[in-house]
C-alpha positions as CSV (number, residue, x, y, z in Angstrom):
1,X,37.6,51.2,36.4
2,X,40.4,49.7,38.8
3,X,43.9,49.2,37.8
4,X,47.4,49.2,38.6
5,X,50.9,50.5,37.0
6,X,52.2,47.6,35.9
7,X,56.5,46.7,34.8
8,X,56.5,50.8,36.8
9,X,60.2,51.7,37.6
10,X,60.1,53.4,41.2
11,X,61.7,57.3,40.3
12,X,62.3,60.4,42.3
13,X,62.8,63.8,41.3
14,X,64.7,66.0,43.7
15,X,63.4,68.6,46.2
16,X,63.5,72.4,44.7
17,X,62.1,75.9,46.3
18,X,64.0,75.2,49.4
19,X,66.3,78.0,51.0
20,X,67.9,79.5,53.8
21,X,65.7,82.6,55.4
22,X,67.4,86.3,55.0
23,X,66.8,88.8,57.2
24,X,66.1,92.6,55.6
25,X,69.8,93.0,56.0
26,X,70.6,89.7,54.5
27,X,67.6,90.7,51.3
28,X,69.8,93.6,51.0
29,X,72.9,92.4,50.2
30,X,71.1,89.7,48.2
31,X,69.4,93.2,46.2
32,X,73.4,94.6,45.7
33,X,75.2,91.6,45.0
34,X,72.6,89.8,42.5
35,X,71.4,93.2,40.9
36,X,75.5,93.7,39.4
37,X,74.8,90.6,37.5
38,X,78.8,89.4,38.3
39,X,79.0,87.3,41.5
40,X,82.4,89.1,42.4
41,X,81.9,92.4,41.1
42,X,79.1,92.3,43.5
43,X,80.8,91.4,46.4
44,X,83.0,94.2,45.7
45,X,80.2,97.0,45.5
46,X,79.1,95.4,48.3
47,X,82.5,96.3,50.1
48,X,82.4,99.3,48.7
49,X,79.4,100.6,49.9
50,X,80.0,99.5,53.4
51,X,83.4,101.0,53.8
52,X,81.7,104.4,52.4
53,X,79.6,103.8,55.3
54,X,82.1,103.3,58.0
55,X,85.5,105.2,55.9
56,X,83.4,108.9,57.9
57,X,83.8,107.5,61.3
58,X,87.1,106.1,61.1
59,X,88.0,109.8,59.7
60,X,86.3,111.2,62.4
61,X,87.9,108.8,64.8
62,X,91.7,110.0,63.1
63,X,91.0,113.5,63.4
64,X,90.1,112.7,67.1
65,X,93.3,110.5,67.2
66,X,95.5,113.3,66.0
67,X,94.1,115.9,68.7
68,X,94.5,113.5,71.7
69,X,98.3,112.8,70.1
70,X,98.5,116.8,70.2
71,X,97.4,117.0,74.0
72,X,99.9,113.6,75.0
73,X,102.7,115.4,73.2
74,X,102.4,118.1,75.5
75,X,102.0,116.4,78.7
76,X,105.4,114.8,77.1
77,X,107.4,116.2,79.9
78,X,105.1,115.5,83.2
79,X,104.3,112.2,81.4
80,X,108.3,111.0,81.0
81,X,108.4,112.4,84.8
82,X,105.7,109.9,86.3
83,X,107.7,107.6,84.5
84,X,110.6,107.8,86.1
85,X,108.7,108.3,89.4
86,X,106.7,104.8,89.0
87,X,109.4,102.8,87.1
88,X,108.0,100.5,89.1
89,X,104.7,101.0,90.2
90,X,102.7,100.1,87.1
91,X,99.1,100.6,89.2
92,X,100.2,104.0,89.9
93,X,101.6,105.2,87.0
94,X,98.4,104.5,85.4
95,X,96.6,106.4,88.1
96,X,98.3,109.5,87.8
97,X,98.5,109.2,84.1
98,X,95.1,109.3,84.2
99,X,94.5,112.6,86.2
100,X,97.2,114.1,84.0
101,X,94.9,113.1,81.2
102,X,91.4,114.0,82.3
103,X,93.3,117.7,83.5
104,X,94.5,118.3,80.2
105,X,91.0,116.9,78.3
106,X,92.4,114.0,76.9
107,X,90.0,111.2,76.6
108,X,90.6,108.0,74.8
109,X,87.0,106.8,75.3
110,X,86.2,110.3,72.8
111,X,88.7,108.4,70.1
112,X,87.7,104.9,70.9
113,X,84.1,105.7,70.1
114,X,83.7,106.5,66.4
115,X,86.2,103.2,66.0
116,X,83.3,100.9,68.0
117,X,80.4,102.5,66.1
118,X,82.4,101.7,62.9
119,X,83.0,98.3,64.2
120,X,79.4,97.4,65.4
121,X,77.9,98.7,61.7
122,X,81.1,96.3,60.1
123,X,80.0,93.1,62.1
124,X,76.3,93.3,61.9
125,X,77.4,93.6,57.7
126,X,79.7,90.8,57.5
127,X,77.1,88.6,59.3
128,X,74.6,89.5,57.1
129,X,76.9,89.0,54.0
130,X,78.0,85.6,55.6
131,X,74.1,84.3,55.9
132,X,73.9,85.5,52.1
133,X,76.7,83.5,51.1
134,X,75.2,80.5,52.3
135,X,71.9,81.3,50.6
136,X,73.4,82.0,47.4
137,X,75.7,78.5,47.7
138,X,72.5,76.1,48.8
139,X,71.0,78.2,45.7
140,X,73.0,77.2,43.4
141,X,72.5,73.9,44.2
142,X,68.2,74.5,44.2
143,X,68.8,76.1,40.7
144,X,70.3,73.0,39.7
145,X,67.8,71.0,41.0
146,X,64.7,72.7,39.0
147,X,66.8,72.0,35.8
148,X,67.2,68.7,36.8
149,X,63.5,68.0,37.3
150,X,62.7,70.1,34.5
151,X,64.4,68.1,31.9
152,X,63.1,64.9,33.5
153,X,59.7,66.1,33.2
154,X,59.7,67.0,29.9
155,X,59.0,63.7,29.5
156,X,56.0,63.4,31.3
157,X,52.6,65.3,32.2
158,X,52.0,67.9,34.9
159,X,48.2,66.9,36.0
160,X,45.4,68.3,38.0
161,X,46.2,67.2,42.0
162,X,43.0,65.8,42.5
163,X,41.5,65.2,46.2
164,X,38.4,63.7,47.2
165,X,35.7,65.4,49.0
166,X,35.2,64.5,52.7
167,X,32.8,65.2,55.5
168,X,33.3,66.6,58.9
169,X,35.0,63.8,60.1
170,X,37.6,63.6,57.5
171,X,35.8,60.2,55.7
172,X,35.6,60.4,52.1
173,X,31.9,60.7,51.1
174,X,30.9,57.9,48.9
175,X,26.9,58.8,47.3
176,X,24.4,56.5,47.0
177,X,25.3,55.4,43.4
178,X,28.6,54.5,44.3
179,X,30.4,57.7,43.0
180,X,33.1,59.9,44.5
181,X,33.3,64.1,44.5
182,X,36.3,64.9,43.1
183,X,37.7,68.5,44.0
184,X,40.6,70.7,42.5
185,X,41.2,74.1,42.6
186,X,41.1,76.4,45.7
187,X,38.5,79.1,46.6
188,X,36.3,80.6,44.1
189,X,38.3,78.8,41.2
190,X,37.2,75.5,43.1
191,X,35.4,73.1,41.3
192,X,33.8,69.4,41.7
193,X,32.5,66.4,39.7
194,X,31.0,63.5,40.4
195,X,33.3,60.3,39.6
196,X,32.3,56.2,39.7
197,X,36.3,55.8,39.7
198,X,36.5,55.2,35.5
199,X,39.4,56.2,33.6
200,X,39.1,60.0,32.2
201,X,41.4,62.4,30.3
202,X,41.3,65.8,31.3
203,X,43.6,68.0,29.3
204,X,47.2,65.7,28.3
205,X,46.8,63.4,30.9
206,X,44.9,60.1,31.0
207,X,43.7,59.4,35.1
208,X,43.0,56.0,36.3
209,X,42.7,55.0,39.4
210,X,43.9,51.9,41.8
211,X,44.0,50.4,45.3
212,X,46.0,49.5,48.1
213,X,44.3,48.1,51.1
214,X,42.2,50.7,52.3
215,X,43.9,53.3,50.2
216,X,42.7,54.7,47.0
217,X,45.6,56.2,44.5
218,X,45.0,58.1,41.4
219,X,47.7,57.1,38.8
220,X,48.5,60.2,36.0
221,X,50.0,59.6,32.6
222,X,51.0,61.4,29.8
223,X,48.3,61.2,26.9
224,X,51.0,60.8,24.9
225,X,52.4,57.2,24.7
226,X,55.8,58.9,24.0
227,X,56.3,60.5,27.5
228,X,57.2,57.5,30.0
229,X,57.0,59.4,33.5
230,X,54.1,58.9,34.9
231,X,52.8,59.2,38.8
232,X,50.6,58.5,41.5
233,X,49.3,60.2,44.3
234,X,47.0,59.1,47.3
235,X,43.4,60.8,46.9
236,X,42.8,60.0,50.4
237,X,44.7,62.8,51.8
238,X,44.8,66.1,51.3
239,X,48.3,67.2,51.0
240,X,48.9,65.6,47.6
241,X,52.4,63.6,47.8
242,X,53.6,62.6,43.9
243,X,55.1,58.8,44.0
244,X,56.4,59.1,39.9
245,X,57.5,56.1,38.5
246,X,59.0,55.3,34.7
247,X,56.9,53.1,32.6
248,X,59.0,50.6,31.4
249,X,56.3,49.9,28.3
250,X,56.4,53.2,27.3
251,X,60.3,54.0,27.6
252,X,61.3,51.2,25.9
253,X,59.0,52.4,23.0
254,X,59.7,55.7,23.3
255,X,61.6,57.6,20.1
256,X,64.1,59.8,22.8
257,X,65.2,57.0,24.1
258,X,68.4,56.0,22.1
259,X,69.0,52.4,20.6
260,X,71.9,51.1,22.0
261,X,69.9,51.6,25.6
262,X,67.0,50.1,24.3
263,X,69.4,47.3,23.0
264,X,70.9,47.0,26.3
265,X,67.3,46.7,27.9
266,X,66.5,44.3,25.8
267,X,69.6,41.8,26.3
268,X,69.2,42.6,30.4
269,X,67.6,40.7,33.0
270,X,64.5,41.7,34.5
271,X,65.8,42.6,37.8
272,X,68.5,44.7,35.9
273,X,66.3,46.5,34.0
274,X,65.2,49.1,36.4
275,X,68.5,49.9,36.7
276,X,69.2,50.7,33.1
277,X,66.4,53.1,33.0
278,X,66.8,55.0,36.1
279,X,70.5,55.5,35.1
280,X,69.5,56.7,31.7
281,X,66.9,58.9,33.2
282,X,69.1,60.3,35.6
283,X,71.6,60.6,33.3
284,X,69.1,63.3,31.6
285,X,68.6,65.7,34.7
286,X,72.4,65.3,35.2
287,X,73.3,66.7,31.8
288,X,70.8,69.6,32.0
289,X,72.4,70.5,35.5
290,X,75.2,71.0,34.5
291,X,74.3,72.8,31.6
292,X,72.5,75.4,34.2
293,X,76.6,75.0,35.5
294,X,78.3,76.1,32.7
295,X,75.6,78.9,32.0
296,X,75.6,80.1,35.6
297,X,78.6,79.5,37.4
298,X,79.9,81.2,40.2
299,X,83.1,81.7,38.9
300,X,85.5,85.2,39.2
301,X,88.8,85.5,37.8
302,X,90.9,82.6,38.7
303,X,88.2,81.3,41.2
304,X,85.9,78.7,39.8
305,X,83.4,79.1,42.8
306,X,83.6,82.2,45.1
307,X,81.5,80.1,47.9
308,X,84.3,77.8,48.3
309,X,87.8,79.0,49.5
310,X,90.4,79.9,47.3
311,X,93.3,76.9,47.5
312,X,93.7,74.0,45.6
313,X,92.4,71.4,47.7
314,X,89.0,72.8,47.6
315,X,86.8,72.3,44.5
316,X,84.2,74.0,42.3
317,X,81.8,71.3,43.4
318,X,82.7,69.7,46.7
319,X,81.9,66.2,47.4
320,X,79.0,65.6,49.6
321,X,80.4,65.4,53.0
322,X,82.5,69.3,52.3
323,X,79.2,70.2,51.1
324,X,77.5,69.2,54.3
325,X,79.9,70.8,56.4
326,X,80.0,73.7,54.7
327,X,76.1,74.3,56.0
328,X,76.3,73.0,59.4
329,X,73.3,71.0,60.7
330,X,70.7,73.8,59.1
331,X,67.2,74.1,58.5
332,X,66.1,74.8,55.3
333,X,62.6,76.6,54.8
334,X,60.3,74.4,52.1
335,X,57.6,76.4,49.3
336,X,54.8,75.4,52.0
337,X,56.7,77.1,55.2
338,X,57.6,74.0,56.6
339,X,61.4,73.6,58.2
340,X,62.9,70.6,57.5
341,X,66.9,69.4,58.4
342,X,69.0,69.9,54.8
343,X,70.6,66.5,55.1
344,X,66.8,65.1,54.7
345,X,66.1,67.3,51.9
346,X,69.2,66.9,49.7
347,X,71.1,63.3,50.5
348,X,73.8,62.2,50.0
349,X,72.4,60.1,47.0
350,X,70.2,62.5,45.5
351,X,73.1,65.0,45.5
352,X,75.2,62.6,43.4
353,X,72.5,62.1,41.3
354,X,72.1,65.9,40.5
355,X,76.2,66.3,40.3
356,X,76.8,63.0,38.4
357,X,77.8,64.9,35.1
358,X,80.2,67.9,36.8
359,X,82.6,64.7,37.7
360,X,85.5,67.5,35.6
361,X,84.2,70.1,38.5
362,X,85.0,67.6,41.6
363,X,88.1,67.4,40.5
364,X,89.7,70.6,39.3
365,X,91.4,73.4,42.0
366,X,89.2,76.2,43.2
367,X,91.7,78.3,43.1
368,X,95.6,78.8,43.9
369,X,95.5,80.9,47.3
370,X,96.2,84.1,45.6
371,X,93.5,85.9,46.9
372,X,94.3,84.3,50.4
373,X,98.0,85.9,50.6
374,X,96.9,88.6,48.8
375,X,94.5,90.1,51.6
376,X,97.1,88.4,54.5
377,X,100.1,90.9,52.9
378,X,97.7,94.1,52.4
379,X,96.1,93.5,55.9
380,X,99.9,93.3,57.1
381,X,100.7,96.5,55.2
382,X,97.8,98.3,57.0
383,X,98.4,97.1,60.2
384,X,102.3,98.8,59.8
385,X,100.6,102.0,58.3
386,X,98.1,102.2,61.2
387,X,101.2,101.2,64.1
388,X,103.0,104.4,62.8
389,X,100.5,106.5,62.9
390,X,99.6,105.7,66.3
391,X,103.1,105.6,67.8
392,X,102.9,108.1,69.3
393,X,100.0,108.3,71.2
394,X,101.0,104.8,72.1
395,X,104.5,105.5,73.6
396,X,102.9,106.8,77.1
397,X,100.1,104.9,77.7
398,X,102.4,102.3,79.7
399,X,104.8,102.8,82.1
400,X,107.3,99.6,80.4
401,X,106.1,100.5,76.8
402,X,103.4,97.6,77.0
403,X,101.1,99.9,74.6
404,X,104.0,99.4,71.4
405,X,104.4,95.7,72.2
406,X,101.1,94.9,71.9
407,X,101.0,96.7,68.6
408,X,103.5,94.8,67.3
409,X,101.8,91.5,69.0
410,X,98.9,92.6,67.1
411,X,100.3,93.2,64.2
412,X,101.1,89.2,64.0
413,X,98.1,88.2,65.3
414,X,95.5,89.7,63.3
415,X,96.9,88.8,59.7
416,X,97.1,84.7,61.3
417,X,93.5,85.3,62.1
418,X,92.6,85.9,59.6
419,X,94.9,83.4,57.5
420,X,92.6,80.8,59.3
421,X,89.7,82.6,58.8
422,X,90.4,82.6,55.0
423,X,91.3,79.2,54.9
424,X,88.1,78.0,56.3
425,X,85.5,80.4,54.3
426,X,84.8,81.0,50.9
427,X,86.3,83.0,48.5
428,X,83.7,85.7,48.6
429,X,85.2,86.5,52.1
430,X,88.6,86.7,50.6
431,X,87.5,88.9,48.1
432,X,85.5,91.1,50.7
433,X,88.6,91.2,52.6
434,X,91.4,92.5,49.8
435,X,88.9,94.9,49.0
436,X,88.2,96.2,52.7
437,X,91.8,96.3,53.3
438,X,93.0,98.1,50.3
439,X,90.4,100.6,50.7
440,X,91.3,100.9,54.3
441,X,95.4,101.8,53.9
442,X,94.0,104.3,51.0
443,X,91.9,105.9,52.8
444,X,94.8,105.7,55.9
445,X,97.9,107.0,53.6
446,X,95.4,109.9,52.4
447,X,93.8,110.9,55.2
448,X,97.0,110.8,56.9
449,X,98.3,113.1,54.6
450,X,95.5,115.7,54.6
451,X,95.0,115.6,58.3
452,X,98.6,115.9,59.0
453,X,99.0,118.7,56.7
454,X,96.3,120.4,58.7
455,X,97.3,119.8,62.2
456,X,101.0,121.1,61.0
457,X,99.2,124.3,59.7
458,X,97.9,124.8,63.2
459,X,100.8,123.8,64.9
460,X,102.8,126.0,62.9
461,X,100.0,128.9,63.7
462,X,100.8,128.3,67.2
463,X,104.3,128.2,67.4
464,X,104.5,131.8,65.4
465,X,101.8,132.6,67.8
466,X,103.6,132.1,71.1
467,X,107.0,133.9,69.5
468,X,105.1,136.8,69.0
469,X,102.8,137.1,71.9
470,X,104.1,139.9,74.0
471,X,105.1,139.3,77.5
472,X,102.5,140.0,80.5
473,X,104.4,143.5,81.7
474,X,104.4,144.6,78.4
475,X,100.5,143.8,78.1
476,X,99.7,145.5,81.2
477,X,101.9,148.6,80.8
478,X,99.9,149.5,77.3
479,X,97.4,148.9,79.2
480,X,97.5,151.4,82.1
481,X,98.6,154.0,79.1
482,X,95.6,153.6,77.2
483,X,93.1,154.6,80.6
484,X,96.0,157.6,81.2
485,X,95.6,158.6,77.6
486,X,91.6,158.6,77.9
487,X,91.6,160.5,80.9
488,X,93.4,163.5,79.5
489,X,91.1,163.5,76.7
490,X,88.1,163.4,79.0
């Protein structure tokens, strides 16, 4: 039996499974974050953990700083000699600096080294919590998706993806009688049947199939005359491609479908119709999207969305072109491996579709830039904290005092940086950011304290040392009495 899907609206459901490939680093800040439960109390574990990481190197690397500052205090005086010698003579000064350092064993590559080791394991995080950010924020969108579909299809039938059975050449085999080999299934669960092309039921759908040209389409509908999705899919291939389509028979009959649409359906012109329905069935998927929103939003504090940055220009849901450059020209990996361009997976249509009912969302501020000058005026309070503690060993290392300027350069540049920084990326950053900077001028003010308290011990030790070390002639007199004194006895 041959037939066709007649008065059939043309439909398509979005594209789900789809998602940005994590490396093991980026899985395992997926496992930290997503295992709290809270998006933002999981970035801050997250931060957490990796400043417990790096917090015993930069210790290390203070410790270090505090002997070197020992060694450059006491080459002070030689030090305030060379310059005055090579007032003018940067080069030089720089070059005997550095033989008055290496004599006295003072090495800044010993200091600089726990600092870069700190720095490499902080870099190689961060880009693995940035590629995580922009798994979880095309995920939220995927999520949305499969509620979108899902609520669609509740209104239709999931069938058997039929294909018909071919022979060495890829020809479909046709048997003497006329009939076809159907085939489902895969490996030992495969099975076959032999089919003239009459219409069957198997399970709650109803299979019929048509013909275009060459082509030979099986068309799957709900057994139930209530459920209006239907859809077709071409047996000659063997990747089955779903074409769904919206009865307009059934919908118009259906009992979901409310009466003032069905009024409206009624009263409209034929080329007006599809219209009408897709909008109503869209309408469907956009509802239970955002109800997946409201349930599952990415929101922390103030923020609505931490993947989006925190000012008020920014929204919870971007329109299509800030979501698009939010993700660059990627490639997204499909449920069947295959790669395929983002922007030909979600459009810009489809993603209007899927945000049609969050229209409160695209409107309201992300946040207010708290976050933002939060983390600028703690990284500016640590940059101070960490200028003081190395003035010192920063006084000598130029002849002109270039070493302090360029703290204080630094000390301007590094919080603008960042201001741009956290400006363009999402809140998440920000958040990582306060967090890593806080931690940082604690862990600065205390082991300031601690270290300095025991470096003033020692110092202290010394000092009492050298004021009661007895002089040379003193030494060497006891000395030549203690052989006189074991000669008598002997």
């Amino acid at each position: 039996m041959v037939s066709s899907l007649l008065n059939a609206v043309d439909f398509t459901l979005l594209e789900q499974g789809y998602e940005i490939g994590l490396d093991w680093l980026g899985r395992f800040v997926r496992v930290i974050i997503e295992s709290v439960g809270i998006v933002g109390v999981g970035i801050i574990c997250f931060t957490l953990i990796l400043k417990a990481i790096t917090i015993p190197f930069d210790i290390f690397n203070r410790v270090k700083m505090r002997k070197q500052t020992l060694i450059m205090r006491e080459m002070q005086p030689e030090l305030e000699k060379l310059q005055k010698q090579y007032a003018n003579d940067k080069t030089t000064y720089s070059q005997k600096m550095l033989e008055l350092q290496k004599k006295n064993g003072y090495s800044i590559f010993s200091a600089c080294l726990p600092m870069i080791i700190s720095l490499v394991i902080i870099i190689v995080a961060f880009q693995a919590f940035r590629a995580y950010s922009n798994f979880a924020n095309l995920n939220f969108f995927v999520q949305m998706s499969e509620s979108y579909n899902a609520a669609i299809m509740e209104h239709g039938e999931d069938g058997i993806d039929f294909t018909l059975e071919k022979n060495e050449n890829g020809e479909v085999i046709v048997a003497a009688d006329g009939s076809y080999t159907l085939v489902w299934g895969e490996g030992e669960t495969q099975q076959k049947r032999a089919w003239k092309g009459e219409a069957f039921e198997e399970g709650a759908c109803s299979y019929t199939l048509s013909k275009e040209g060459e082509y030979l389409y099986m068309n799957v509908a709900s057994s139930d005359a209530e459920k209006y999705l239907t859809y077709r899919y071409n047996l000659s291939t063997t990747n089955v491609v779903r074409e769904y389509s919206i009865d307009e028979g059934r919908f118009a009959a259906a009992s979901s479908v409310d009466e003032e649409t069905k009024q409206k359906l009624a009263a409209a012109a034929q080329e007006e119709k599809a219209g009408i329905i897709r909008g109503y069935v869209k309408n469907i998927g956009a509802q239970a999207a955002k109800v997946w929103y409201d349930a599952n939003d990415a929101g922390f504090l103030w923020i609505k969305n931490v993947w989006y940055p925190d000012v008020s220009y920014n929204h919870p849901i971007p329109d299509y072109k800030n979501f698009a450059d939010s993700f660059g020209n990627i490639e997204v990996k499909m449920e069947n491996g295959e790669k395929r361009a983002l922007s030909n997976v979600l459009n810009e249509d489809n993603y209007n579709d899927l945000t049609a009912a969050l229209s409160e969302e695209k409107d309201e501020p992300n946040g207010y830039f708290i976050l933002i000058f939060l983390s600028i005026a703690l990284m500016v309070v640590s940059q101070l904290v960490m200028m003081k503690s190395s003035k010192e060993s920063s006084k000598y290392q130029t002849v002109d005092g270039q070493g302090m300027r360029t703290q204080k350069i630094m000390l301007i540049v590094m919080p603008l940086i960042y201001a741009i920084f956290a400006f363009m990326y999402s809140a998440a950053f920000s958040i990582y950011m306060t967090i890593s900077s806080l931690v940082s001028l604690c862990v600065t003010l205390l082991s300031n304290l601690i270290i300095g308290h025991i470096f003033k011990k020692k110092e202290e030790a010394r000092v009492v040392e050298e004021r009661t070390r007895k002089p040379k002639w003193l030494l060497e007199r006891e000395r030549r009495e203690a052989e006189e004194n074991k000669k008598k006895k002997k």
